[in-house]
N, C-alpha and C positions, 0 to 999 in steps of 0.2 A: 375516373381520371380527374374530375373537377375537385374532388373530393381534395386527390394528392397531389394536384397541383396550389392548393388552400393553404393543405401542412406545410408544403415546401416556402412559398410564400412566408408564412408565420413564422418559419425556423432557419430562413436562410441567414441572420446574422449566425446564429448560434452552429449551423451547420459551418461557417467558414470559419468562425471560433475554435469550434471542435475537431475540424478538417487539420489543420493546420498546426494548431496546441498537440495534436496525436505525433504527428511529425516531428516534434521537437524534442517530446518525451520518446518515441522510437530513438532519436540521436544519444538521448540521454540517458537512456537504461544502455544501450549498448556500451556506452562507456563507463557505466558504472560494473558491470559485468565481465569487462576487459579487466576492470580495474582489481575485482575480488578474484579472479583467475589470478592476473599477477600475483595479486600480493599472499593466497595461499599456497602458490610453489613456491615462493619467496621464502616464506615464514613458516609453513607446514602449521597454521597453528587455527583452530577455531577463533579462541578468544581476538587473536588479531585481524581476523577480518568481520568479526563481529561486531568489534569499536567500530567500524566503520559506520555501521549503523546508528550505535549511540552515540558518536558524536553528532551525527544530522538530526539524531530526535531531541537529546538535551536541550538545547537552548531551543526546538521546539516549543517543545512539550511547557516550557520554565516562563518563556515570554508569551503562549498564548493567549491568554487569558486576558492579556492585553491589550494584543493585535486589533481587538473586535473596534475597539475605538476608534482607531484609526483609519478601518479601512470604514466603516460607516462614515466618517466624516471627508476621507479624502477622496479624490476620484480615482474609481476602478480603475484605469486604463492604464493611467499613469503608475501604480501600486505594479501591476501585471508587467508594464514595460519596463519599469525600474530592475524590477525583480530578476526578470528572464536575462536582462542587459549582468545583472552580478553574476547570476550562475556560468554566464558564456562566458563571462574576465574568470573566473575560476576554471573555468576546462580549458581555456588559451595559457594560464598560469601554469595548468599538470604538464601541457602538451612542450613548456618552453624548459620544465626540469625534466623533462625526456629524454627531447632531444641535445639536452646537455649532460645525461645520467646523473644526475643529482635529487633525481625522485625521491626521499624518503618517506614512509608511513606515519611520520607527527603529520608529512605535508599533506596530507589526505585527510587524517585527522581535523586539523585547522579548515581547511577546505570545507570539509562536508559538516563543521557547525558553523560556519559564516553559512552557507547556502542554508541551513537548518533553520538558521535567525531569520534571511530575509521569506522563507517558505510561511513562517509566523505570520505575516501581512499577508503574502499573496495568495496563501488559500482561503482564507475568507472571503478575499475580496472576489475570490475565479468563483467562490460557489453561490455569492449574492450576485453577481454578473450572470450566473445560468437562469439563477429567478427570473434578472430583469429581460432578459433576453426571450424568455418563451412564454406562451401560456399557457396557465394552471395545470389546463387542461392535458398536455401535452409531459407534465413533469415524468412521468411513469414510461413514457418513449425516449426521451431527451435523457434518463437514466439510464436503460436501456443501450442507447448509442455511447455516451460514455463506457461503461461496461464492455460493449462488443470492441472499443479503442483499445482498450486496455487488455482485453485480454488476446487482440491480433500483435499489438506489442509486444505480450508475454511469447507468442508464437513464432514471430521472425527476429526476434532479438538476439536469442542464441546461435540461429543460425548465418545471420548475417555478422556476429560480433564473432563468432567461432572459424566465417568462411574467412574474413578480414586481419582475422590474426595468421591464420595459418598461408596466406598468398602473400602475407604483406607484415604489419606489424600495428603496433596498438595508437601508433600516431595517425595513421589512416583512418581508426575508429573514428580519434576525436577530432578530426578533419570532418569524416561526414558528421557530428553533431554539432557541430558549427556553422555548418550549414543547412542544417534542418535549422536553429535556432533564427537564421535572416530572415527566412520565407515565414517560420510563427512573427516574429517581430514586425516586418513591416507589413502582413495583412490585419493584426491587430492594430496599426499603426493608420493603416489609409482606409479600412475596408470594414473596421468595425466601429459602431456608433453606440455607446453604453448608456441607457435611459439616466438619468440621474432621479436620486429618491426626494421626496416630498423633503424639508427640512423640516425637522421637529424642534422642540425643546429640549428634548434631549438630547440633542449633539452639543449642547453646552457643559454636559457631563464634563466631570474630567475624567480620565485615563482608570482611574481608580473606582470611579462613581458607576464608570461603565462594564468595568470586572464584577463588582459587586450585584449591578441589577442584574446581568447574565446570571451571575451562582443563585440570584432571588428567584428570577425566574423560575428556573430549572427545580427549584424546592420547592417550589409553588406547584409545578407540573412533574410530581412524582414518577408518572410511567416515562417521561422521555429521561428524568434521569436515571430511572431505575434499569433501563434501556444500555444508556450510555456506558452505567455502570459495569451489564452482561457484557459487552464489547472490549471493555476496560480486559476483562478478566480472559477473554476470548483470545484478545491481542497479545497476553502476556504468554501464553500459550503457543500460539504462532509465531512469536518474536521466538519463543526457543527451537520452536521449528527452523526457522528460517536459519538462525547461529548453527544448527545443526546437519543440516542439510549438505551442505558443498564441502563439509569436515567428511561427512561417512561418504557420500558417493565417490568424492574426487580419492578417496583410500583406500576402500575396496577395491579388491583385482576383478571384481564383475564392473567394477563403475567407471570411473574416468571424466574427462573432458565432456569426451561426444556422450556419455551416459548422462548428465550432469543437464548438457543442451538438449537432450531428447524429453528429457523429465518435464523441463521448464517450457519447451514445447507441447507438450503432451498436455503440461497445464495451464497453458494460455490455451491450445483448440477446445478444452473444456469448458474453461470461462466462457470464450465465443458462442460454446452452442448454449451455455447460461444466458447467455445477453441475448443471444436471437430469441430464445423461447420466452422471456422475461419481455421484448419487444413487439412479439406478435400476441400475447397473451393478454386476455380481457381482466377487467380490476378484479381480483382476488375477494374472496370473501370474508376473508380475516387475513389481513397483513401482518399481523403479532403472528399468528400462527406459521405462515410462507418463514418468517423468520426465524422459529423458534425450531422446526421442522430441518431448515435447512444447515444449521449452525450443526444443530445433534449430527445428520448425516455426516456434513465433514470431518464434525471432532470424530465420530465413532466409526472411523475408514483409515480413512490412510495412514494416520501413525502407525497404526497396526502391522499396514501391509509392506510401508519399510522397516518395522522393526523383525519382521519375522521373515520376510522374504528377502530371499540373496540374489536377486536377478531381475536384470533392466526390465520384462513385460509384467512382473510384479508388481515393482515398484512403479508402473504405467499408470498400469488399471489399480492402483491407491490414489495416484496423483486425478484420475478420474473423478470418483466416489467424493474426494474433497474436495474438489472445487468447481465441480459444474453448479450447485445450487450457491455459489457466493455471490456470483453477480443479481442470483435472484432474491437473494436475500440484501444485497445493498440496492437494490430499485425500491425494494417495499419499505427499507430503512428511509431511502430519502423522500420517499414521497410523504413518508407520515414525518419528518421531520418539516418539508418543505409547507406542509397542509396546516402543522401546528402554532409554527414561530409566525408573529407578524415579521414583515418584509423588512420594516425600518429596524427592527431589530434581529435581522439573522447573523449580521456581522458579529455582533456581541455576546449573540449565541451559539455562532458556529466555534467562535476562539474559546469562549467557557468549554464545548465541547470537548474539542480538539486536547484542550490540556486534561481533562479529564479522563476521556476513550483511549488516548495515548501515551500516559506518563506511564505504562506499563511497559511501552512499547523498547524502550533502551531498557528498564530492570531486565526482562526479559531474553536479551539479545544477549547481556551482560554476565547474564548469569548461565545462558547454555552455552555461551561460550565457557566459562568453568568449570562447568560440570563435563564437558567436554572431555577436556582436554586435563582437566587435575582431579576428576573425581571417576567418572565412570571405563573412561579407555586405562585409565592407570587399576581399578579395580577389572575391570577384563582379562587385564594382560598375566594377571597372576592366576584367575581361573583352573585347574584343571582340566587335562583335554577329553575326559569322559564327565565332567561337570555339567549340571544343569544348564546353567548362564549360555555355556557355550554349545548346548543343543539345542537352545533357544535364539540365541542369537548372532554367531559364528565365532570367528576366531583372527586375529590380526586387528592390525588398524584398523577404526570402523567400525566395530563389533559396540566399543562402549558408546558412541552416538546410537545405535540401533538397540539397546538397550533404553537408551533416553528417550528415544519415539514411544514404546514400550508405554514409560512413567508417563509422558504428555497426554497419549491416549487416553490413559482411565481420569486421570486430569483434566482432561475435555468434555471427559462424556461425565464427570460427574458437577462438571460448573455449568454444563447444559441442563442436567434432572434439577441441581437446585434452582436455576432461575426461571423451569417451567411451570414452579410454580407461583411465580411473583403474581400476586392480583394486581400490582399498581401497573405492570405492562401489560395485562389481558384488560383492563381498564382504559389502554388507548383505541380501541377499538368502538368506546360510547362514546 
């Protein structure tokens, strides 16, 4: 008891950080999930609710590299309150062309790369805020608890954004994330106290000086780039997941709505039980390996088991296999990231990161929305009904995304083989 009353102690800023921040993101996927429901019975169309995506990542992915500067030189709190303060004037902005029908999908567009650009600042600064806020010793728990946030978010977001539309409408969503947004706001506001970092010399960098020593860095330390890079390529893979996803379930006649929110359910209690065993579990004996281990599982499972299987307990138990080991595989990611970078320099390095792990992440989205909907459903549809394609992968709408799982799969598992054998990332281990 003394023991856990120590941890509590050590982690109570970060626990009302993280208490709190979870709640806001709970308001805030559910209305982003209201919002790709609308806009694909709107549109019937992958590609248009795939931009959705690239427009939040572009100006990500384009300014981070940037970002690092800033948020190393400015103070976190203020970066975090700015920030969260733009995204709530953007969801009171969707909620007032609602309620006057004047919503169109440029305005979603515009929206989600202005929130993309200020995302540039404020995730550097929320993940050198996790540094300052715990110690060392703790990073592998405090990843963990992230983790287990995120994936009880993935768990009740469907079902509360799904019970919300159907008793009510999509302006009652972003009412409750509006008010998840107060209660993050003003307990970051009165309740959290952010260490501030030693000044160096180097916060006189400029802007450019400080892009450039992150890219030095990072070439300096081959396995965390070569790391970065595996993720880069991981990502570009799961962005065409993700475009694809809510195009085949929500078209198929086994799929739908409630099929759609079961899935995303099914893979947020995954994540969960990733986090909890990744939170109770002792240091690993090679973290390269938890990570290399659990990437190959995901890529070499679930594509599969939507591409081949036509029915919701299929496509469960795929959504299983793929994403129980990711949260285990982003603890061990963060803590060899957190263990390597010096502290005055993770800002610099987490935006060098960020542009690099994720400029894949809009090609991606971009492009399975394409394939989608102009290249694979359009070649399905001419198929033969005693054809190969179509004993393999069904028939109707739907059928050419489950064909695309198909391609992504052998795509996963063979950018998994090539980068198990990188020496420069089994090298992070000495």
């Amino acid at each position: 008891m003394d023991q856990i009353k120590l941890t509590m102690k050590e982690l109570k800023a970060f626990i009302i950080l993280w208490s709190t921040q979870s709640i806001s993101t709970l308001g805030s996927s559910m209305t982003n999930f209201a919002l790709i429901i609308l806009s694909y019975q709107r549109y019937e169309s992958a590609l248009v609710t795939a931009m959705l995506s690239v427009c939040t990542y572009v100006p990500y992915v384009i300014m981070s590299i940037f970002a690092g500067a800033i948020s190393d030189r400015w103070n976190k709190k203020y970066i975090m309150l700015a920030s969260d303060s733009f995204a709530a004037f953007c969801t009171v902005f969707v909620w007032i062309l609602l309620r006057n029908d004047r919503l169109e999908i440029w305005h979603l567009y515009a929206l989600n790369a202005l929130n993309g650009l200020m995302n540039t600042i404020q995730q550097p600064a929320a993940d050198v805020t996790t540094s300052l806020l715990i110690p060392e010793k703790h990073y592998q728990k405090a990843s963990g608890m992230r983790s287990f946030s995120n994936s009880l978010v993935n768990i009740v977001t469907p079902m509360i954004a799904s019970t919300l539309l159907a008793l009510t409408n999509i302006q009652t969503v972003i009412l409750l994330d509006l008010i998840t947004f107060v209660i993050a706001f003003l307990a970051l506001l009165f309740f959290i106290k952010i260490p501030e970092i030693q000044k160096e010399k180097t916060t006189q960098e400029t802007v450019l000086q400080s892009a450039k020593n992150g890219l030095k860095y990072m070439k300096q330390n081959r396995g965390i780039l070569d790391l970065i890079l595996f993720l880069a390529a991981i990502n570009f893979t799961a962005s065409m997941y993700n475009a694809a996803l809510p195009a085949m379930i929500l078209s198929k006649e086994t799929g739908g709505e409630v099929a759609l929110g079961v899935i995303n359910m099914v893979t947020g209690i995954s994540m969960l039980v990733g986090s909890i065993m990744v939170s109770l579990s002792p240091t690993p004996m090679s973290r390269v390996k938890v990570i290399l281990n659990t990437l190959l599982l995901s890529m070499s499972t679930e594509n599969f088991f939507l591409a081949f299987g036509n029915t919701l307990p299929i496509w469960c138990v795929g959504a299983v296999l793929g994403w129980i080991g990711i949260p285990i595989m982003n603890a061990n990611m963060d803590v060899l990231f957190r263990s390597y970078i010096p502290l005055p320099m993770q800002g610099r390095i987490y935006s060098a990161r960020n542009t690099l792990q994720f400029f894949t992440i809009p090609i991606g989205y971009f492009l399975g929305g394409v394939l989608v909907d102009r290249v694979f459903e359009p070649f399905m549809a001419i198929q033969p009904a005693q054809g190969v394609f179509v004993m393999f992968f069904g028939t109707g709408k739907g059928s050419g995304a489950a064909f695309l799982f198909f391609v992504l799969g052998v795509l996963g598992v063979v950018t998994c083989l090539v980068f198990r054998k990188d020496k420069n990332i089994r090298q992070l281990e000495q």
